[in-house]
C-alpha positions as CSV (number, residue, x, y, z in Angstrom):
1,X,41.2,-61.6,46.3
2,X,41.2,-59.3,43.3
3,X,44.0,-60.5,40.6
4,X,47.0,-58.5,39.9
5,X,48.3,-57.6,36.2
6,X,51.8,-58.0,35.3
7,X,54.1,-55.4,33.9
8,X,55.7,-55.8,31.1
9,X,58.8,-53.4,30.0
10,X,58.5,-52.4,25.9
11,X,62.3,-53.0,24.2
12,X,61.2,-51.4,21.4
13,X,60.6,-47.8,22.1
14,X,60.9,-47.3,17.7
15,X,57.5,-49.0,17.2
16,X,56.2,-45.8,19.4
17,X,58.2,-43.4,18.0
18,X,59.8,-44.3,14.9
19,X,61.9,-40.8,14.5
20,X,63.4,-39.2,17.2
21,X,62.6,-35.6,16.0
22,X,59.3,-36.5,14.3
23,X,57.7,-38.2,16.9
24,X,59.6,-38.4,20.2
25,X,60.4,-34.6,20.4
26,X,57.2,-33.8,19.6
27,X,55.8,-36.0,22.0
28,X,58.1,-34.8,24.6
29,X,57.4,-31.0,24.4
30,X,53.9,-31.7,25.1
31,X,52.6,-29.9,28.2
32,X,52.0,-33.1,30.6
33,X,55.1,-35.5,29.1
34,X,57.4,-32.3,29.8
35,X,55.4,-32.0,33.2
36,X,56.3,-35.9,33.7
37,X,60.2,-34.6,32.9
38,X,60.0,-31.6,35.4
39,X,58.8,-33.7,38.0
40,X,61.7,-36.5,37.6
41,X,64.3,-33.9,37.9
42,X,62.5,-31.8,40.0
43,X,61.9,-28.6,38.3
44,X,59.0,-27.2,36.4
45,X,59.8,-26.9,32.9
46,X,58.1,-24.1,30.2
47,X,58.8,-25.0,26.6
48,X,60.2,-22.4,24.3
49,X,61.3,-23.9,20.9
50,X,61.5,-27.2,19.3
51,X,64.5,-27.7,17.5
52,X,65.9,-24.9,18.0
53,X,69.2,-23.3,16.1
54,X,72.1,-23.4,17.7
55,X,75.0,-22.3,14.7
56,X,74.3,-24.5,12.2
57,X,73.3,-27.2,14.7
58,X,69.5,-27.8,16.2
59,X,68.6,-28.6,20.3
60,X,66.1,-31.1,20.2
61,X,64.0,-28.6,23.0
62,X,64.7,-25.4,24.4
63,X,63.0,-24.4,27.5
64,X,63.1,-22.8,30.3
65,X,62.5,-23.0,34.6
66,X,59.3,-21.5,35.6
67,X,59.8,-18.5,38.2
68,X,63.6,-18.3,37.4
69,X,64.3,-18.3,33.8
70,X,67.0,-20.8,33.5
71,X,68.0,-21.6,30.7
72,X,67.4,-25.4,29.9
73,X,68.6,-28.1,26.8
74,X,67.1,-31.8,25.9
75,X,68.8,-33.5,23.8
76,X,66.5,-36.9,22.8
77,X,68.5,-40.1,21.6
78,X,66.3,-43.4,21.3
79,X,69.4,-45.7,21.4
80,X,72.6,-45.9,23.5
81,X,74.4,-43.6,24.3
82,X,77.6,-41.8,22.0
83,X,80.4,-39.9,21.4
84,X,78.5,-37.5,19.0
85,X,75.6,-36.5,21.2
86,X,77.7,-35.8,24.2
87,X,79.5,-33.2,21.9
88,X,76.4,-32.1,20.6
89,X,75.3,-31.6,24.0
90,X,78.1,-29.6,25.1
91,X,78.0,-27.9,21.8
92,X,74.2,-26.8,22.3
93,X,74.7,-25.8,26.3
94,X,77.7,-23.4,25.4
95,X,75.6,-22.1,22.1
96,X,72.5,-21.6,24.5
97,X,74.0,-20.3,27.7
98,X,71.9,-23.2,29.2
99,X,72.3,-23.4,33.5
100,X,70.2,-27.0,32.9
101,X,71.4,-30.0,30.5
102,X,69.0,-32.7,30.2
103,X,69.7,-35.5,28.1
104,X,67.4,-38.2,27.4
105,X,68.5,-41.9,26.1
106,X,67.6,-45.4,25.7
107,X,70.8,-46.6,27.3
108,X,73.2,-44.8,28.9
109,X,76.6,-46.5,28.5
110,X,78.9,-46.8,31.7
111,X,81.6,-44.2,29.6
112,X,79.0,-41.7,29.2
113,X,77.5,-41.6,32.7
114,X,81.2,-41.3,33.9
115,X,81.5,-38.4,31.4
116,X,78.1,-36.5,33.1
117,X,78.8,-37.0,36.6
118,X,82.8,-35.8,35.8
119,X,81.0,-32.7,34.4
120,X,78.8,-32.2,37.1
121,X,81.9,-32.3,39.6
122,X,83.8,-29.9,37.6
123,X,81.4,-27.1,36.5
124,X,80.2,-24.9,39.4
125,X,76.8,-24.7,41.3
126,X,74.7,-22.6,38.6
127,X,75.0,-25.8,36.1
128,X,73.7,-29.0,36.3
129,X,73.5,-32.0,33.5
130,X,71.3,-34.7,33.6
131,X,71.4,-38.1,32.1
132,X,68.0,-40.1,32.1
133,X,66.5,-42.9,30.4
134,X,63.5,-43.5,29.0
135,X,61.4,-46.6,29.4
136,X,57.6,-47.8,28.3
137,X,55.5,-50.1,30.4
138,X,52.4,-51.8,29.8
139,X,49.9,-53.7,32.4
140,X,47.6,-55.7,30.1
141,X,46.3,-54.6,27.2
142,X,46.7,-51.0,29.1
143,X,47.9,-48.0,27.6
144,X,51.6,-47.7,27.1
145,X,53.0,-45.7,30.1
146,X,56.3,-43.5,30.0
147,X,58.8,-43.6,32.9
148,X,61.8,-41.3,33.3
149,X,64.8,-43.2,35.5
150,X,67.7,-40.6,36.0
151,X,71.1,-42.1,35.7
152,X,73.2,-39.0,36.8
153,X,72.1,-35.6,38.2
154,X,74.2,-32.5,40.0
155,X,75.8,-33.7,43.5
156,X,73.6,-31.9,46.3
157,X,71.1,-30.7,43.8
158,X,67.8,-31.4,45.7
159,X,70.1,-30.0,48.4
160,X,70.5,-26.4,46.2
161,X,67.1,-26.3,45.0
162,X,65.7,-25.6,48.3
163,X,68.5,-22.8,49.4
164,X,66.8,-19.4,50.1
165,X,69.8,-17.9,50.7
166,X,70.1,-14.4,49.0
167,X,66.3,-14.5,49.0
168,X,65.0,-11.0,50.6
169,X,61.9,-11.2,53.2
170,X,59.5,-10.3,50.9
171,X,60.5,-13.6,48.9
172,X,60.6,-15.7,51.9
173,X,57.4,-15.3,52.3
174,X,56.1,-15.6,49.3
175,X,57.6,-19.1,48.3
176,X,56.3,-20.1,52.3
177,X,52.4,-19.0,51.1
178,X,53.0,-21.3,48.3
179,X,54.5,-24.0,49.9
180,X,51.2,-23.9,52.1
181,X,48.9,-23.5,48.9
182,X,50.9,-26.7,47.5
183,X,50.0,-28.6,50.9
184,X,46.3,-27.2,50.9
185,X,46.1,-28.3,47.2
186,X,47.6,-31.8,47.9
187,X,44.5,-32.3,51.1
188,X,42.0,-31.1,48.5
189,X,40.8,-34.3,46.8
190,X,38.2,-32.2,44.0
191,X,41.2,-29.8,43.4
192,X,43.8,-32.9,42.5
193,X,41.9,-34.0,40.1
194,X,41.8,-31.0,38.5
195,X,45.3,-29.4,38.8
196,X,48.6,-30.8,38.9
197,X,50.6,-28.9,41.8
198,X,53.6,-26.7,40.8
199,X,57.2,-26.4,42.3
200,X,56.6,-23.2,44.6
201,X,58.2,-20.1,43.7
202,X,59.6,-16.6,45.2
203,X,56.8,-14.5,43.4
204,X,53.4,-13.1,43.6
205,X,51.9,-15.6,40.8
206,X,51.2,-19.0,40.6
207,X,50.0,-20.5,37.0
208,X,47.9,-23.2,36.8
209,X,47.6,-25.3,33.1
210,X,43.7,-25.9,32.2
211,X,44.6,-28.2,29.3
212,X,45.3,-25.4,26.0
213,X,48.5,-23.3,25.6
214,X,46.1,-20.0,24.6
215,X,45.2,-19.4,28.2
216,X,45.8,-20.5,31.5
217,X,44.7,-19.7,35.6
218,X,46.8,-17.3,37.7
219,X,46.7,-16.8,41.4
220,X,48.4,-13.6,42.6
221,X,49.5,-12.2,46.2
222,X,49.6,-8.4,46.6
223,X,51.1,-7.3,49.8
224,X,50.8,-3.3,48.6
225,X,47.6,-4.1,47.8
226,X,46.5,-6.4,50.4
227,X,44.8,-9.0,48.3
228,X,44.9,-12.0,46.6
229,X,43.2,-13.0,43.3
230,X,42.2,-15.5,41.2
231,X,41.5,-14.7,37.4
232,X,42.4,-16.5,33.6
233,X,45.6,-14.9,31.8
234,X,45.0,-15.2,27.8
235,X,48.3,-15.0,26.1
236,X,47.5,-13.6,22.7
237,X,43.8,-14.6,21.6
238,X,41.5,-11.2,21.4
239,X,38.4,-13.9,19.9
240,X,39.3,-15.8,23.0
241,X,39.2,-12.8,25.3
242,X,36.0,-11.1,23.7
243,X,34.0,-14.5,24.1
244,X,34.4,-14.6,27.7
245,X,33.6,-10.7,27.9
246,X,30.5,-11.7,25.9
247,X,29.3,-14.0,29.4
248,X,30.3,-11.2,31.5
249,X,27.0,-11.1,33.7
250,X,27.1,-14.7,33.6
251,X,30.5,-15.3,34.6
252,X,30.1,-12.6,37.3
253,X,27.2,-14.9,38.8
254,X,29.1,-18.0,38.8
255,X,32.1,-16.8,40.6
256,X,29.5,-14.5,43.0
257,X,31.8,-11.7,42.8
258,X,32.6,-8.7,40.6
259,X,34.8,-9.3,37.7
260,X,37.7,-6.9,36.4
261,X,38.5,-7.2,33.2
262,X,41.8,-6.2,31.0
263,X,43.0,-6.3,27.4
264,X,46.4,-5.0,26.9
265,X,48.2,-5.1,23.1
266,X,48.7,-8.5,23.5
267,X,48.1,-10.5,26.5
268,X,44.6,-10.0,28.1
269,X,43.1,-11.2,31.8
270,X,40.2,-11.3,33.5
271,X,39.8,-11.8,37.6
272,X,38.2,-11.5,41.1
273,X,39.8,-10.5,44.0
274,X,39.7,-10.4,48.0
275,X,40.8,-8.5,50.5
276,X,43.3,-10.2,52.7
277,X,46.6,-9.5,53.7
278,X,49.1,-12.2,52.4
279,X,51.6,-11.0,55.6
280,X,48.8,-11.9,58.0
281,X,49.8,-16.0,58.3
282,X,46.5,-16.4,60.4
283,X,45.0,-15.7,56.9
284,X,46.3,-17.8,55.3
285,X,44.0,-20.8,55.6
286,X,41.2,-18.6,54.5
287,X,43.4,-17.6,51.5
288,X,44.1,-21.2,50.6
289,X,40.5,-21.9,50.4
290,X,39.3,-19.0,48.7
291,X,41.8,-19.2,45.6
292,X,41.4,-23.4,45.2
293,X,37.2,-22.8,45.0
294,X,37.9,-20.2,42.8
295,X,40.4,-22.1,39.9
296,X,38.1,-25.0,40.0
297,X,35.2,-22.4,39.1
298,X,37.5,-20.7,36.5
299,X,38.5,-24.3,35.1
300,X,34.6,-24.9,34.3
301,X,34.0,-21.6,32.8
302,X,36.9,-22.4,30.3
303,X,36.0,-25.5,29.9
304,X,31.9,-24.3,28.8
């Protein structure tokens, strides 16, 4: 019978991060420990600003919701919960306009977890605060492993997160052919462990990370157009964006197709395409497997 390790919980979570701004924060806004975040509260999460200005004041992280925009606060606090962070993260929500208050803490005490779920009763549907704490675990000698563990979140709010009301047709169906590209993804053992699925959206794109903030893959419907395509979106990196037009003829091989390429001022992209019509459900299946052998063929170009 093959032995079992035994967790153990760290106390100390200062002998991993010793300053909360130094070292937590800046662990935090990384792509796959904010991915870890989104996940526990159930929204995906694009960071905009570290310690960001708010007055004379600073928000640990400013981000915001992928596909909506909302505007979202953290506030990090590697101890128990106070008086002076809960203003501060009143303070920072009002000076941000933020829809999504997150709040991250050792310890939440029982007064302060009152004070978040009073706020989520009396604030209306469009805001939500969360209070969560933040735990390390080891097996072994293992690697040190983060766990999120929310305290209080918005009444109903997995509830209001999957309303489509005041969604038109169009958008209907494009957050349904994402839905089903989420499921495809999830049965597609070679894609999960490549790509990390994201919370579908109303719109015609779907980013996926490929481990660097200069570029990523984006999948896009067209229902004008009547295709779909598959291609890497570089942010602001014309080096980045003439190396890969350097491979051109190779790149073409690899993804057997023709490539279209684009550089605009600032952002650049480069795809393939094929012609299917995203309204045509009976399509769909072909559409799934078309775009998920195509980002795994993108990922290892980037990754050359």
């Amino acid at each position: 019978m093959q032995s079992l390790g035994k967790m153990t919980k760290v106390e100390d979570l200062r002998s991993v991060w010793p300053h909360e701004a130094n070292d937590f924060t800046k662990w935090l806004v990384q792509e796959e420990n904010l991915v870890l975040l989104g996940e526990t509260i159930g929204i995906d999460l694009e960071p905009e600003e570290r310690e960001s200005k708010v007055g004379g004041f600073t928000v640990d992280i400013y981000a915001k919701e992928s596909g909506t925009d909302r505007r979202v606060i953290i506030e990090n606090q590697l101890e128990e919960t106070n008086h002076d962070h809960l203003g501060k993260l009143i303070t920072y929500a009002s000076g941000k306009g933020a829809e999504v208050i997150v709040w991250v803490v050792k310890h939440a005490r029982d007064e302060h977890r009152q004070a978040i779920e009073w706020l989520n009763q009396h604030t209306d549907n469009n805001i939500g605060f969360f209070l969560l704490e933040i735990e390390l675990w080891q097996i072994g000698d293992s690697p040190l492993a983060p766990r999120f563990n929310v305290v209080e979140k918005p009444n109903d709010w997995a509830k209001t997160m999957k309303t489509i009301d005041g969604l038109s047709d169009t958008e209907i169906l494009k957050l349904e052919f994402w839905n089903g590209f989420n499921e495809a993804m999830n049965n597609n053992v070679e894609f999960t462990r490549n790509f990390r699925t994201r919370k579908a959206q109303p719109q015609h794109w779907y980013d996926l990370s490929i481990g660097s903030s200069a570029y990523h893959i984006t999948l896009t419907i067209n229902n004008k157009k009547h295709n779909i395509t598959a291609g890497i979106y570089i942010d602001n990196d014309k080096e980045l964006f003439r190396r890969f037009k350097n491979c051109e003829v190779e790149i073409s091989k690899r993804l057997d197709s023709d490539v279209e390429w684009r550089d605009a001022d600032k952002a650049s992209r480069f795809w393939v395409s094929l012609d299917i019509n995203p309204k045509k459900k009976d399509q769909w299946k072909k559409a799934f497997e078309w775009l998920l052998q195509k980002a795994i063929v993108f990922k290892a170009i980037a990754a050359e």
